[in-house]
Steps between C-alpha positions, in 0.01 A plus 500: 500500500494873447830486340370265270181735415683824462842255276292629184436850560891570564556278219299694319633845608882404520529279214184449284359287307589647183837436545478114569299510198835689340713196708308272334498634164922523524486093544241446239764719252767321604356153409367599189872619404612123579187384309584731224149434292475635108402826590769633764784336296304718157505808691878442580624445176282755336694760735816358376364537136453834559846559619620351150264711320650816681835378502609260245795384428788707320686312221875589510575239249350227246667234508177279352408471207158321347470342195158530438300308284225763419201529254735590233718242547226223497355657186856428300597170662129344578351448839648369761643256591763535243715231349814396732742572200392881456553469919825422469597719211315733752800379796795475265431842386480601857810362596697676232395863569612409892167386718698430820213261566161420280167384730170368325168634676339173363578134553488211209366230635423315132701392252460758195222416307657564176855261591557324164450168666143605581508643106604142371189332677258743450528663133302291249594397170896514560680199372754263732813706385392858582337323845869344583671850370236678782554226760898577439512844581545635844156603700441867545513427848859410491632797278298708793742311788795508297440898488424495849786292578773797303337754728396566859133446546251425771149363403214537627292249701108567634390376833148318483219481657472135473772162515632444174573099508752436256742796634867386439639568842821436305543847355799693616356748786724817648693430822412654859644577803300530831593703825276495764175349562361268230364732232258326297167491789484848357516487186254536211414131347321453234398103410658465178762640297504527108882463408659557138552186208816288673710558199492901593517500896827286440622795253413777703715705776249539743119443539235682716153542590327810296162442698369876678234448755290795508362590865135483551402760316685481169786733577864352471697657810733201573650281319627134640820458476499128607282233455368147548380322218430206467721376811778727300644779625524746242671848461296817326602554188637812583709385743642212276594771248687645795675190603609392081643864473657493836693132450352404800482122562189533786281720660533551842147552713477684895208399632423566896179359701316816380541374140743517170713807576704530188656339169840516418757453180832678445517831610126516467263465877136584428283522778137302485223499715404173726379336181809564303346798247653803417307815564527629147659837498324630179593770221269672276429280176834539320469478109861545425545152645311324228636351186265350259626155393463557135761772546748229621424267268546757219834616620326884545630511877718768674758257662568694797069400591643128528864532568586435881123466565297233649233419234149378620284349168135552554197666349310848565216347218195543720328209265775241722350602812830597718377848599479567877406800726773645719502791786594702231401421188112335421682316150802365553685219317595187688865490339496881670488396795727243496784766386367780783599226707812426381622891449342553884789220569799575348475883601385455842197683474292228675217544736433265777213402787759393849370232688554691809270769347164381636673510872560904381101513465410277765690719740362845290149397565504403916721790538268724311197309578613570905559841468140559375328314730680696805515818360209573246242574800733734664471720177256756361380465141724730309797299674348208446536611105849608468577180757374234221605731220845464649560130602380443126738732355772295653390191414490576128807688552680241652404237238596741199754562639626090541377513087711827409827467692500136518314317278324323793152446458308534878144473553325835666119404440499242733595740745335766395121307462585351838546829682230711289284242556562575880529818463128543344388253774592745751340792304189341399444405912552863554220608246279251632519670835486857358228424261285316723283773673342561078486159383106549569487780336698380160281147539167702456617665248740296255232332315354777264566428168331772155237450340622539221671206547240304665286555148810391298577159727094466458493453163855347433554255829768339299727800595497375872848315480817566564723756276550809420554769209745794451327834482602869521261608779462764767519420829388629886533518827328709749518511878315675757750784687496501842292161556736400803355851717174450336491084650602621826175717522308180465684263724189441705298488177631232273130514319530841412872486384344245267232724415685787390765304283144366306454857453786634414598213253158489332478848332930452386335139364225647313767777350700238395247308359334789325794555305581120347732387737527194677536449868773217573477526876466671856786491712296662855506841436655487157424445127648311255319591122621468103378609177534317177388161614307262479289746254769754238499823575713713252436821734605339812779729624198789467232289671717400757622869584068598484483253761790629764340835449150364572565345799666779667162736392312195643719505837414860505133435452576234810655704718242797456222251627728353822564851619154599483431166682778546755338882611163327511626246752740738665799331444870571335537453118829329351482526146602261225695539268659279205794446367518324126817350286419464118806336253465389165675201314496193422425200724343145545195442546223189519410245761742427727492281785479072514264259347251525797499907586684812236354807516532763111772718634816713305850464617880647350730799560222774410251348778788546755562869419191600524446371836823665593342844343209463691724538823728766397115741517569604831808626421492717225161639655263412187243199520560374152831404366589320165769343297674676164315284257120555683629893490562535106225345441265718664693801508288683279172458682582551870725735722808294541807651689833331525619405839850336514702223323535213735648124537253302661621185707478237268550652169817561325428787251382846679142633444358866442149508685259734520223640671096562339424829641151467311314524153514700204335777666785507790803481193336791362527726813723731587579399841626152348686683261709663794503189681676296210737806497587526803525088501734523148724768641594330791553154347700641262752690788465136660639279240763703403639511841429868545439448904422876549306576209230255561490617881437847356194345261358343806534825717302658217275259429399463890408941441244413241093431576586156345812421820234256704426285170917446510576464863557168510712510155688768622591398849607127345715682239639710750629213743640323237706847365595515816610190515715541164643824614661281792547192333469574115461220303744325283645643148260232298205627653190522233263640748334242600385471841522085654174467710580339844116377543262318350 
């Protein structure tokens, strides 16, 4: 029975319950990958979108060309659909300049309206001879085939998305070949199929289905290259072109349990996915491709754009509705498509998914996912850090490099959410047990909202929903310094802890207020304030520096009274002292939050730096640090003194921050005239990698009555010359220091 008592406490201490949590979280991953909903199979392909963005395909030949019936065209000839006989002038000229094969991007289900036959009936007012004379010639329809018939030409048939009943299963259909499991279970099928007039599928070389199924959100990634319709099964267009140009008699399918593994013709093997689609491997738009029809029809053609080519027939008019969106390209032509698939083909620059690929992630993300779990606790923070920074670097590694090298397209985010989501598991458990000795002292204090903003909400309460605005604002944080020695005074006196946090955040509240700006929040000993919002403030970079400088004359003020206090009740004094981050730029802010709870609150790049300012003030040895942009903007009305040009974790581009040494008043004197000298000299020695020179501008600046304002500066610049004269840094250096804390 004791056993049994103590079984959670060691399973608490040797395993944890975080990391069942993590166990479980690894299964719940793993069946989500097998359920694949809409949004992990958007967030795969999007990463494989990407890859086509940054890597598209190279075209090291043409061998497509379109004959595009275009807004020009149209305007000569009239709209579409044309009449069959300007079609098949439209073929026959074709054939003579050498089209090795012609395809139509449209199907003609309909006799032409304007056969003479149809003429004869319809036209009033004709007498019986000219009616026989029309009835006597041949329909357009069958000048059209007997074009068709002189040439090689596939036409184009539509799957539907309903049963068309009088579909003449008597049509000629291409010829397969099956090798392996039965392919069709996983194949597209659509209900009906809309085939061509019988007079013209007879004529025709080949015939094949033009319909592109866009995924779920409108982008065309793959394209099927066999289909069910109708109880038919039907080649792509595409891939009939192939066939007609190849001689073959049949097209030879792979399929394996997994799915359709490939389609084959002679000396052509293009890999599918499971469903049969192609991956499209796509170029940039290609305008050289395009031919407008008139051109053909008016003999004004280069023949080396059709000779040898495969010519697709189809229409960039936007008014015909056949534009799509692609990976890379937002406007895109249907016919386009077709021929990216057919030059991705017969050059072998095809991409594909393997079926074998989701066992590479499955076995990415319990590897991973294990590896985590045992090891993540073992590590400290900072090797927590460059531990997830790593296992993601390989995983996008590895799957560009499948893209690059071998056109393979592998999944990493399902490995990658899997294991970050354990990862932050694991990290947020630690931070709940870290955090946990000042959650009172954040709950008492996270509520406090302006009033400034409590007047606006008051008379417009139909700003309380959800949203938010961009703004260019100020931003900042301030934290007490020392509060960890300062809390372990008052370990036997959590009342008075509490006490002395109201005091100390109450005059820094009223400073802030005083001076426009807008509290968003307490974090225990910390604050979190912004200017510009809800109310405009055109001066806010100046308010916002008034208040920093407030705050620490209001400290003062607080300190002054404590140590009176402290000799009164004969007991030691610990001072307090502040340390404040100020950044400029823009950001988002509004209410943000759910339906039921959002609090008004600013987020975006800006907010981040300046909390990351606000913790580099112990460092550099002045309370109040600030951005560039907060810096020029005030540099005329306060003593600002450049400290260093840094790369703050998180942000790509280096920053130049600087320190407010004080007013006008302070600019103007002479001893912060030889502490911006002394500051400027040694910078400049710094930067331009002149070790020695900047240690002799600190050794003079530490002789001056202004040394003890530096120390910190100096003694930071000094390990870090130090550092460089042992290890200097590389030949691209631009000065800029990488921060290694928050």
């Amino acid at each position: 029975m004791k056993r049994l008592r103590t079984l959670p406490k060691w399973f608490k201490r040797r395993i944890g319950y975080a990391r069942l949590l993590c166990l479980a979280l690894l299964i719940g991953f793993a069946a989500l990958r097998v359920a694949d909903p809409a949004p992990v199979e958007e967030i795969r392909v999007r990463t494989f979108d990407a890859f086509q963005r940054i890597d598209p395909r190279k075209k090291t030949a043409r061998p497509v060309t379109i004959v595009d019936i275009d807004e020009k065209s149209m305007e000569t000839f009239g709209q579409w659909p044309w009449p069959r006989t300007r079609l098949a002038d439209l073929i026959t000229e074709l054939t003579e300049l050498g089209a090795v094969v012609i395809a139509f991007d449209a199907v003609f289900p309909e006799p032409d309206r304007l056969n003479p036959d149809l003429a004869a009936d319809t036209f009033r007012n004709l007498d019986e001879e000219t009616r026989a004379r029309l009835r006597a010639l041949p329909s357009n329809d069958q000048i059209f085939a007997d074009a068709i018939r002189k040439s090689r030409v596939v036409l184009g048939e539509s799957g539907l998305p309903e049963e068309i009943a009088t579909l003449d299963k008597t049509l000629p259909v291409t010829g397969l070949a099956m090798l392996g499991e039965e392919p069709q279970r996983f194949m597209f099928e659509f209900p009906g199929l809309l085939r061509n007039v019988p007079v013209l599928e007879h004529a025709a070389a080949g015939r094949g289905l033009f319909t592109i199924r866009p995924e779920r959100d409108g982008i065309v990634r793959r394209v099927p290259m066999i289909m069910l319709a109708q109880g038919q099964t039907m080649p792509s267009l595409t891939f009939e072109m192939l066939r007609v140009a190849t001689g073959s008699g049949t097209i030879l399918i792979k399929a394996e349990k997994a799915g359709i593994k490939s389609l084959g013709i002679k000396g052509v093997q293009i890999p599918t996915d499971h469903n049969g689609q192609l991956w499209v491997h796509y170029a940039r738009n290609d305008a050289s491709i395009y031919v407008p029809a008139i051109n053909v029809l008016e003999k004004n053609v280069a023949p080396d754009m059709i000779a040898g080519k495969l010519v697709l027939i189809g229409t960039s008019a936007v008014g015909l509705n056949d534009i799509k969106t692609t990976p890379v390209s937002r406007a895109m032509p249907g016919v386009e498509i077709h021929a990216q698939v057919l030059e991705s083909a017969l050059t072998g620059a095809v991409i594909s998914q393997p079926n074998y690929g989701i066992g590479i992630e499955f076995a990415a993300a319990m590897l991973l996912g294990l590896l985590v779990i045992v090891f993540a606790p073992l590590f400290g923070p900072v090797s927590l850090v460059i531990f997830g920074g790593a296992f993601a670097s390989v995983l996008v590694g590895t799957s560009a490099y499948f893209y690059t090298q071998h056109r393979l397209l592998i999944d990493f985010t399902y490995p990658l959410m899997s294991t970050t989501s354990i990862y932050l598991t694991l990290i947020f458990s630690a931070f709940v047990r870290e955090q946990a000795q000042r959650r009172q002292i954040r709950s008492a204090f996270g509520q406090y909202l302006s009033p400034a903003l409590v007047e606006q909400l008051a008379q417009s309460p139909e700003k309380l929903v959800l949203g938010g605005e961009e703004r260019e604002m100020t931003i900042m944080f301030s934290d007490m310094r020392g509060f960890t020695s300062i809390s372990e005074t008052y370990k036997n006196d959590p009342q008075g802890l509490t006490a002395l946090m109201n005091r100390f955040l109450t005059p820094l509240t009223n400073a802030i207020l005083d001076r426009k700006g807008t509290i968003d929040k307490y974090m225990g000993d910390a604050i979190m304030a912004f200017w510009n919002a809800p109310l405009d403030d055109k001066d806010h970079e100046l308010n916002a520096c008034e208040a920093a400088l407030d705050m620490l004359d209001r400290v003062d003020e607080l300190n002054q009274a404590r140590e009176q206090e402290a000799k009164q009740e004969g007991r030691p004094f610990i001072p307090l002292n502040a340390g404040i981050g100020l950044n400029t730029g823009v950001c988002v802010v509004g209410n943000m939050g759910s339906d039921q709870r959002f609090d008004y609150s600013v987020f975006g790049d800006s907010v981040n730096l300046a909390s990351r300012l606000e913790g580099q003030s112990k460092e550099y040895g002045f309370p109040i640090i600030v951005g560039s942009k907060t810096a020029l903007a005030v540099k005329d009305k306060f003593a600002i003194l450049e400290l260093d040009f840094i790369m703050v974790k998180g942000k790509k581009e280096p920053e130049v921050i600087y320190a407010i040494a004080g007013r006008e008043d302070t600019a103007q004197s002479g001893r912060f005239q030889r502490l911006r000298n002394l500051t400027i000299e040694m910078l400049a020695c710094y930067r331009n990698r002149d070790w020695h020179g900047a240690l002799a501008a600190i050794a003079r600046g530490r002789k001056t009555d202004e040394a003890n304002s530096l120390e910190l500066l100096y003694n930071l610049y000094e390990a870090r010359i130090r550092g460089y004269l042992e290890d200097p840094p590389p030949e691209d250096w631009n000065g800029a220091f990488a921060l290694l804390t928050k």
